[in-house]
N, C-alpha and C positions, 0 to 999 in steps of 0.2 A: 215881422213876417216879411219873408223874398220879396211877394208883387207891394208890396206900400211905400218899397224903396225905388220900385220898377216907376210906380205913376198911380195916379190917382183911381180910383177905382171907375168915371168915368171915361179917363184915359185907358187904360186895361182894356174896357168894352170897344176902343174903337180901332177899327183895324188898320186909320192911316195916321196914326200916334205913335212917334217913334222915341223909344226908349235909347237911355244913354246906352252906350256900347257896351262897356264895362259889364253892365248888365245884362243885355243882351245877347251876347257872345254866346254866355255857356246856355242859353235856353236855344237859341239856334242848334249849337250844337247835339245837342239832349234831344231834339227831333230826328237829326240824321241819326242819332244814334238807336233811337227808336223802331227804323226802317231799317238799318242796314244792312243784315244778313235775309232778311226777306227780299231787299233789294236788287243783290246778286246771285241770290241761291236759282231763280230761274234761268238764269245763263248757263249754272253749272248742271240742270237739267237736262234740258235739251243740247247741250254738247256731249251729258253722257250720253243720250238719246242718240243721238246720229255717232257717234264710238270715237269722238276723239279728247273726251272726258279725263276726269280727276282717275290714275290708276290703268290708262289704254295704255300707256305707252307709244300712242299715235305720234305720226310726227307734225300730224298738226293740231297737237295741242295749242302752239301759241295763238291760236285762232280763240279759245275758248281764254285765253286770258287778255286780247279785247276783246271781248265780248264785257268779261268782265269790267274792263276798264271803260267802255264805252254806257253798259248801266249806270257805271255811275254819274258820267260826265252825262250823260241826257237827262236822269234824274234832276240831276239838278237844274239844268238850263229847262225840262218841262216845269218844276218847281217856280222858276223867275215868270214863265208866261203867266201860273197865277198867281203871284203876290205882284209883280210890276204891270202886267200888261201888255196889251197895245191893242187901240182902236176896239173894238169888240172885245177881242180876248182877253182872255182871265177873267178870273171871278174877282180880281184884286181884293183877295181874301188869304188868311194862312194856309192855303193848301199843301200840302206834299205832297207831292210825284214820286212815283215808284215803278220798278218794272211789276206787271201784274200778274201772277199764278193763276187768275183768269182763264188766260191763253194756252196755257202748258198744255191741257189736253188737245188740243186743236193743233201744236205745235208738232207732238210727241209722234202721229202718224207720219206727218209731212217729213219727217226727218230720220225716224228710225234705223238704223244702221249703213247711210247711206253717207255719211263720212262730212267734211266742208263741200261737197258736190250737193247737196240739198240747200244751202244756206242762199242760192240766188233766188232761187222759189218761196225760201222761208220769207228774207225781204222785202220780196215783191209784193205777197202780204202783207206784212206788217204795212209799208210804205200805204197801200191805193185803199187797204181796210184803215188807217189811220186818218186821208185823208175824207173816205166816205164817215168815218166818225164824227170829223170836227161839224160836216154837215150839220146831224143830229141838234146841234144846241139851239137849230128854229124850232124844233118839231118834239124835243126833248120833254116837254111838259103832257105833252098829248098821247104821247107812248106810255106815259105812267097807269091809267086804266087798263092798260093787256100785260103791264108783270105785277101781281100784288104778291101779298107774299108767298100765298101757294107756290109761285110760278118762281121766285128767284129765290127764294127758302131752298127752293129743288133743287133748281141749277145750283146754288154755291153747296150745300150738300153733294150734289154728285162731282165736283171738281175736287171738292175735298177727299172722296172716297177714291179720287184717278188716284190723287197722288200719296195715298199713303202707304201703299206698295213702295216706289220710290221708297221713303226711308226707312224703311227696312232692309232693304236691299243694301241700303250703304251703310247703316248701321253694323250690318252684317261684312261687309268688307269691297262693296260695289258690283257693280254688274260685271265688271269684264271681267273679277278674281270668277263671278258665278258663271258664268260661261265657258271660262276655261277650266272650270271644276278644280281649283284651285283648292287644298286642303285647309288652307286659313280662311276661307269664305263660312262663316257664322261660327267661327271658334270663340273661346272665352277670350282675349286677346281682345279682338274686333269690341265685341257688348261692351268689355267693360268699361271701352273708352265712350262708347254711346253713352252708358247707362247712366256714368260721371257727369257727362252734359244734360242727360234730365235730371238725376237728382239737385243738380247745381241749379238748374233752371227751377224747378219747383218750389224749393225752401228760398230763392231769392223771389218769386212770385206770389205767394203767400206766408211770410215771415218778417218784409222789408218793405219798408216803403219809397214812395219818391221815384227817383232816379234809378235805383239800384231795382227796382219792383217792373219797371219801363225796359230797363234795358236786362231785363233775363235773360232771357237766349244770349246775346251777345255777349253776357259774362257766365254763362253756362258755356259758351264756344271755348271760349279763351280759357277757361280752367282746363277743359277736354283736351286741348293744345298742350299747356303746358304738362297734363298728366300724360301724354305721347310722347313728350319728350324724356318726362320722368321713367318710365319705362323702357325707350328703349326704342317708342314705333315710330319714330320721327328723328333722325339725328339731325344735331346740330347742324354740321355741315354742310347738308342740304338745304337747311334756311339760311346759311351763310352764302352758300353758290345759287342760289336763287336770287335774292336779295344784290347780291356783288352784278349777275347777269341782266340784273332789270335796269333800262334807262330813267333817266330823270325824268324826262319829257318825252310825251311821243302824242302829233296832233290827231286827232279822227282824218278818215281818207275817206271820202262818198264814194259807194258804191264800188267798196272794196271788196268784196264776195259778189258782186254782180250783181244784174235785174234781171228777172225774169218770172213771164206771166202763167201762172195757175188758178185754174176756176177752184177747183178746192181750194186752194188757201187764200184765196180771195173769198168766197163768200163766208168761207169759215171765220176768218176775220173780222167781215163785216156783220156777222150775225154776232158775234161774239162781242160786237163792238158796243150794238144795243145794251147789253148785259152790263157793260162797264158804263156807259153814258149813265143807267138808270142807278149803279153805286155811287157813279159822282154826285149823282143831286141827293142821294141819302145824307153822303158823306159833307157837303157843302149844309145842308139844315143842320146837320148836328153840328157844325161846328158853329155857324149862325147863334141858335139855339142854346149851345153848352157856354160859347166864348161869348156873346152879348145876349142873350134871351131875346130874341126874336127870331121871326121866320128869315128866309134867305131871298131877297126879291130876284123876280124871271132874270134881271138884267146878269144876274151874279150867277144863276143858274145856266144859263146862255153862256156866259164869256167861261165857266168853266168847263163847259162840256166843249166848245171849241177848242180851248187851251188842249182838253184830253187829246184831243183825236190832233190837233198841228205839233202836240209835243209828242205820239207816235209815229208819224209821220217821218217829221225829222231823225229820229230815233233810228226808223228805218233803213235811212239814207246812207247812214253811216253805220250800219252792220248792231243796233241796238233792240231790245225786243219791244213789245208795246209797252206803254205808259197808261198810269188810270192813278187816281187819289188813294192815299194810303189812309186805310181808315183807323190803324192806331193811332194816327197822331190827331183825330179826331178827339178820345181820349185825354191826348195830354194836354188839349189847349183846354179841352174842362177842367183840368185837376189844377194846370199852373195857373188857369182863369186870365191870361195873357193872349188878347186877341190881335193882336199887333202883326201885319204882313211882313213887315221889316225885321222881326226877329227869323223869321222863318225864310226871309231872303237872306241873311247870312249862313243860313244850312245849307241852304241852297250853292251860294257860293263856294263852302267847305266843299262840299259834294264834286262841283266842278274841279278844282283845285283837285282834291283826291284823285277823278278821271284822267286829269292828264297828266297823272305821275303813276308810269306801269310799276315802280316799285312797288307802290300799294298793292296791285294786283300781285307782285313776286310774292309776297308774304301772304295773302290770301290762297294762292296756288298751294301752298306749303301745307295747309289745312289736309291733315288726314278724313281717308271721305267718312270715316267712324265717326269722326265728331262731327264734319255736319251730316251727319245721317242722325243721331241724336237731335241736333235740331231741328230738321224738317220734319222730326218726328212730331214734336210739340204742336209745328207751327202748322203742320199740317192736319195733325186733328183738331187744332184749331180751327181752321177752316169749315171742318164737319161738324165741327159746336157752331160758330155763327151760324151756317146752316140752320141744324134744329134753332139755335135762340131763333131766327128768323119765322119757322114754320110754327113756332109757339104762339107766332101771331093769330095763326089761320083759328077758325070758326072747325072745329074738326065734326063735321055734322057729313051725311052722308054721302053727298054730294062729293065733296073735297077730298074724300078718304078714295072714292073710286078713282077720281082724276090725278091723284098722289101714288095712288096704287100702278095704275097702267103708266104710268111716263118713270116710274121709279126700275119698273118691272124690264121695261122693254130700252131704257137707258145702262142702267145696272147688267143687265143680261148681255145687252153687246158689247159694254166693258170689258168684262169679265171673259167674256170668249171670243171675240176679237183681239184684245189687243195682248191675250196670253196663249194665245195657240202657236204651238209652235211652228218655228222657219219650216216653208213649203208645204204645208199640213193645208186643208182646206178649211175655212172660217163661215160663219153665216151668211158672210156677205160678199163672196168670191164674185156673185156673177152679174153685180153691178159696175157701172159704169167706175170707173176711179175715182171721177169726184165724189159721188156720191157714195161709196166704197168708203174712202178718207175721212168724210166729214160725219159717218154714220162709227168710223170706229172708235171715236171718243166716249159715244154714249152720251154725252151734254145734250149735242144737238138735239138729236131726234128726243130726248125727252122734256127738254123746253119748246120742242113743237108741238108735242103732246097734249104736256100743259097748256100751252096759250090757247089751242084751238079747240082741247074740249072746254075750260073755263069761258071761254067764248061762246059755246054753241048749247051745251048741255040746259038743260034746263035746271030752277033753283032750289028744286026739290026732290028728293030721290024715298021713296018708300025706303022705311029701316029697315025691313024685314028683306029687302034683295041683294043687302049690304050681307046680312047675318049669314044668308044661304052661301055666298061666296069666299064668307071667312074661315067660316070654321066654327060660326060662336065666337070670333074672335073680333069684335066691328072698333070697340073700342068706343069711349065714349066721353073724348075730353072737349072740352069747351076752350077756344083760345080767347087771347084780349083783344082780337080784331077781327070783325067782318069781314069776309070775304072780298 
């Protein structure tokens, strides 16, 4: 067996046991590989988002290829805060850092067709909600009674459900071919390069094990690619004159899209920020838990939810989106059973390395937005499946169904007609202030406000029969594996 050659099995269990390299290497590796395309698919987001994305033809696309090159370069270097440390920070644990799809809704108003001229306001968030983040890692334990799972089952469900619009849209052929009403925008052409990347993703995900089962999408991309090429919708050339145009090296520059102050995208961040603090200490016990069978003590809890919020931070400074724990690799340290920080500090270094070579990014740019729209297709109704796994927790007694019911209703509903109403048309929410305009048109917020403060006030009983009169007959009546 792999780990018996790795170390002893109480060597395995402990996280400052460093395995030979030889061996190590490719299990580093296999983590980044794990996060990758999750890792920079939020960049290629909200660069579609603000129009100078994958297919604008903008001319400040190379803005969105650091972007990308900068996810990866903080990825990694938030990665070392937790497996090395310093002084408080890190959980000096395996953690992985990633940019977080978290953010995207909160991100998607602040920038909406408003070009690299958004991006000093995006930062300026990112940066001062990153550094009120690191805050959190005193107070991080006590916040955990006002999100159970009612309350963040919600929120990652409704993030899930922003962004699954997104891939279809690019599956379909991207937003700017649909804009400009573009005849190949949802032609057979476009699907059937998507459809290649799900079916590819699929039969490697339930067919295959290991490595090959871990990294689906990522070889569900790469078939999608080369079948663009085999076709026809990607010529060579182009990844030749990309590749030939990208330098070797190119360092991060602070505060190179600018700073500048917005209460929207400041508190939107910093509300957002609780959200991800309270997935790190999920993500920190399960890996405790999965990689040595134990709980995660406060000190490891603390230094990782600082690590979160000073490796956003930094991220910020230099033009990269937020940071949080990627909870696939959560997963992989269960399955390889190799609890060792130092394997996962050579991912980390990879990661770096990657960042500060834009050729990576040239070749990433190259990606037809068809195949990752096929991706984000998976990864994001992923998102909507952890969700439900999440809210499978809850006690669905009557109580919970109302409180699920109104934040789902009045989060969902502003989604939906906010942030799809067309240019200059009037929306629900015209005659509010802009902050409060902004941060209401995600539909997160105001329904993790919902949540927190009726599960907080509501009393713990609700008569069945005033649930039934407001359903339909339809109140439902399942039982979860967790208390309230």
């Amino acid at each position: 067996m792999l780990t018996s050659s790795i170390g002893t099995p109480e060597q395995l269990r402990d996280p400052n046991y460093s395995p030979p390299f030889l061996q190590a290497a490719p299990l580093g590796i296999q983590h980044v590989l794990a996060m990758f395309v999750s890792n920079v698919t939020p960049a290629i987001i909200v660069a579609g988002a603000a129009g100078f994305g994958f297919g604008s033809n903008s001319p400040d696309f190379p803005a969105l290829l650091y972007m990308i090159q900068m996810s990866m370069l903080f990825a990694g270097i938030a990665t070392l805060f937790q497996t090395i440390g310093f002084g408080p920070v890190g959980a000096r644990l395996p953690v992985v850092q990633g940019t977080s799809f978290a953010f995207i809704p909160i991100m998607i108003p602040l920038v909406a067709g408003k070009g690299v001229e958004a991006l000093p306001i995006l930062f300026g968030g990112v940066l001062i909600g990153g550094l009120f983040h690191s805050t959190l890692g005193t107070v991080v334990g006590k916040l955990r009674f006002a999100l159970p799972p009612l309350v963040t089952g919600l929120v990652v469900t409704m993030i899930g459900l922003a962004l699954v619009k997104v891939g279809i849209e690019y599956a379909a052929g991207g937003v700017p071919a649909k804009m400009s009403g573009a005849a190949s925008y949802g032609g057979l052409m476009s699907w059937s390069a998507a459809l290649v990347v799900i079916f590819t993703t699929l039969v490697l995900k339930f067919y295959t094990r290991g490595m090959m089962s871990i990294s689906a999408v990522l070889i569900g991309i790469i078939v999608g690619y080369f079948y663009c090429i085999a076709v026809g919708m990607l010529p060579i050339a182009k990844i030749t004159s990309s590749w030939a145009n990208s330098a070797w090296f190119d360092a991060p520059v602070p505060f190179k899209y600018g700073f500048e102050f917005s209460w929207a995208a400041v508190i939107g961040f910093c509300l957002m920020a609780i959200v991800s603090a309270v997935e790190t200490v999920g993500d920190v016990s399960g890996i405790t838990k999965g990689g040595a069978g134990r709980e995660a003590t406060d000190k490891e809890i603390a230094g990782a939810t600082y690590a979160d919020g000073i490796g956003t931070a930094v991220a910020g400074l230099f033009g990269a989106l937020p940071n949080t724990s990627f909870s696939q690799n959560v997963g992989l340290i269960a399955m390889t059973g190799v609890m060792s920080r130092y394997v996962v500090t050579i991912g980390a270094i990879f990661l770096i390395v990657c960042g500060l070579v834009p050729k990576v990014g040239g070749v990433i740019r190259t990606v037809p937005i068809e195949v990752l729209g096929g991706g984000v297709i998976v990864m994001f109704g992923m998102v909507v499946a952890a969700g439900v796994s999440m809210l499978s927790d809850v006690k669905w007694n009557s109580r919970n169904m109302v409180i699920f019911a109104v934040g789902l209703s009045v989060g969902l509903g502003l989604q939906l007609e906010v942030l799809n109403v067309a240019p200059g048309a009037p929306n629900a929410l015209q005659h509010l202030p802009d902050t409060l305009r902004i941060l209401g048109a995600s539909g997160i917020l105001p329904a993790a406000l919902i949540a927190i403060v009726l599960n907080l006030i509501l009393p713990d009983h609700l008569p069945e029969e005033s649930v039934e009169e407001v359903s339909g007959g339809m109140a439902g009546h399942g039982e979860g594996s967790l208390p309230n």
